[in-house]
N, C-alpha and C positions, 0 to 999 in steps of 0.2 A: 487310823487311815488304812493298816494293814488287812485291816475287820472288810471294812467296808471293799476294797478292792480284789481278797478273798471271795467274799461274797456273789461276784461276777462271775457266771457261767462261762466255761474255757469255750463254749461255740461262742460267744459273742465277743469275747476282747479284742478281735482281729476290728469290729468297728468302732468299738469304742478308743482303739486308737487312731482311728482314721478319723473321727470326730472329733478327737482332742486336737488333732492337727488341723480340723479344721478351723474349729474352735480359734486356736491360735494364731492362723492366718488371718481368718476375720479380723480379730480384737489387733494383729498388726497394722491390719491396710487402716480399720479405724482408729486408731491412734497415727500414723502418717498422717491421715487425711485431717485429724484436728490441728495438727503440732499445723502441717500448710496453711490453713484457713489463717490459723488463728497469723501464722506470720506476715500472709498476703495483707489481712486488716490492716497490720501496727504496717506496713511500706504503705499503705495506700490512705492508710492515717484515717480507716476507718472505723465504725462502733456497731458493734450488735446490735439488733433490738431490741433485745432484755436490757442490754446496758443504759440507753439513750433515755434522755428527761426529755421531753416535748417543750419547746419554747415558744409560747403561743404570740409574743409580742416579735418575733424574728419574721423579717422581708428579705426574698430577692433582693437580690443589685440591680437586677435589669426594668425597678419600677424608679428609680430615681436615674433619671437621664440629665448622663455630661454632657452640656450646652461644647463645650470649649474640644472633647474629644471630639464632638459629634462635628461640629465646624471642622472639624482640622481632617478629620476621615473623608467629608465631603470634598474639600479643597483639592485634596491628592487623588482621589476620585476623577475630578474634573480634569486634574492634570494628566492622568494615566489617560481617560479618552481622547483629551486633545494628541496627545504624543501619540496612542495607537490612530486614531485617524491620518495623520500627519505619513506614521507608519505603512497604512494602507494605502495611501495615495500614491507614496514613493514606489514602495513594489508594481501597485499596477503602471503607472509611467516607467518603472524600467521593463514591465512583463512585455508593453506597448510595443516600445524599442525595441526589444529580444526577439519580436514577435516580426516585426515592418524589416528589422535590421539583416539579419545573418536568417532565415528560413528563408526568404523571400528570394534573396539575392540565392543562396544553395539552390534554391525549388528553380529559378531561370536559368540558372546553371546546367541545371539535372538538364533541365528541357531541352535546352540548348544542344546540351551535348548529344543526349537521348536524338534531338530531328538529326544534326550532324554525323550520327552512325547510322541510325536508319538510310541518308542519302547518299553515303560510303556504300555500303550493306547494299543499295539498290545501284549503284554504278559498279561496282564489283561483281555483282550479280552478271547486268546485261553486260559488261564489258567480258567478262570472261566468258558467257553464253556466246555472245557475238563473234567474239575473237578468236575463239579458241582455233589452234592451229589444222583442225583435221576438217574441221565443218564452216572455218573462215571462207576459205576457196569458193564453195560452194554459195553460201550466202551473197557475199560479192557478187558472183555471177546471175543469181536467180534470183533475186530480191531486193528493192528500194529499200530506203531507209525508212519508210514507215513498214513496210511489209516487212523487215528483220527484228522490228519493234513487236510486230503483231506475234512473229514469228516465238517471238522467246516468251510473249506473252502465253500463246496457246501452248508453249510445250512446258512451262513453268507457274499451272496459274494461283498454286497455291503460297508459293514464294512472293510472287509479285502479289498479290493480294495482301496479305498480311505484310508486307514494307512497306506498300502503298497506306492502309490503315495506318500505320504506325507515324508517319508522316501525314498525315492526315488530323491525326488527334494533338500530337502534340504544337501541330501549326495552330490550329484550335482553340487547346489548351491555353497554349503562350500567347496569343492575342487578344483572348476573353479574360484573364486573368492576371495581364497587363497595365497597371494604373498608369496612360498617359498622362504628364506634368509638364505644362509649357510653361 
């Protein structure tokens, strides 16, 4: 062995070590990779190819059909739909109520209160335009009570437009989307 490893030129040893080591690594991973194989088989309680005898008179299960399984898979079958339908009915009859119940009653609510500030919001508006104590005097004196209307109309008309709107829609709103029930 001494002969032979003599014999190797000193320029080349630097690879033929790096090749022994590869060498080595290789023949590790494939020795891991058999030792796993081979253990994954015997857990999974399988056979090689080479090993296996062919049994030519061997059938499937799935060509002889259990009458009595097969009955009794159906039965529970028809159970789980009747109880999911049953299911489905109940949710939509409570989504129903969820729905007629507490939105309904909220949403005439909102409205309600929503037209109720709006006609806060527009007497507040002219009462304090109206009243106010430096230009009261003068209105009194020079102006009817439609002409003090007109009056805070023209000097306010973007205010009074949009209260007006607003009162407008929701009186609308909550009368078109009112189910009367006599």
């Amino acid at each position: 062995m001494d002969d032979v490893i003599e014999a190797i030129p000193p320029e080349v040893m630097p690879y033929v070590g790096i090749m022994f080591n590869i060498l080595f690594a290789v023949t590790a991973v494939w020795l891991a990779w058999t030792v796993f194989v081979w253990w994954r088989r015997s857990a999974s309680n399988l056979t090689s190819v080479s090993d296996s005898v062919p049994n030519k008179k061997a059938q499937p299960d799935f060509l002889e059909v259990d009458q009595k399984a097969r009955a009794e898979a159906i039965k529970r079958g028809e159970t789980f739909e009747k109880e999911l339908e049953r299911r489905e009915r109940d949710e939509a009859r409570a989504a129903k109520r969820g729905e007629r119940g507490k939105e309904s009653r909220m949403g005439r609510l909102g409205r309600l209160l929503s037209l109720g500030m709006a006609l806060f919001s527009l007497a507040t508006m002219v009462s304090g335009t109206l009243f106010q104590v430096t230009i009261m005097g003068r209105y009194w004196e020079q102006y009817s009570a439609g002409e003090r209307l007109m009056k805070v109309v023209s000097e306010h008309p973007i205010g009074v437009s949009i209260t007006v709107a607003v009162i407008l829609y929701n009186l609308v709103s909550f009368f078109t989307t009112r189910k009367w029930e006599g």
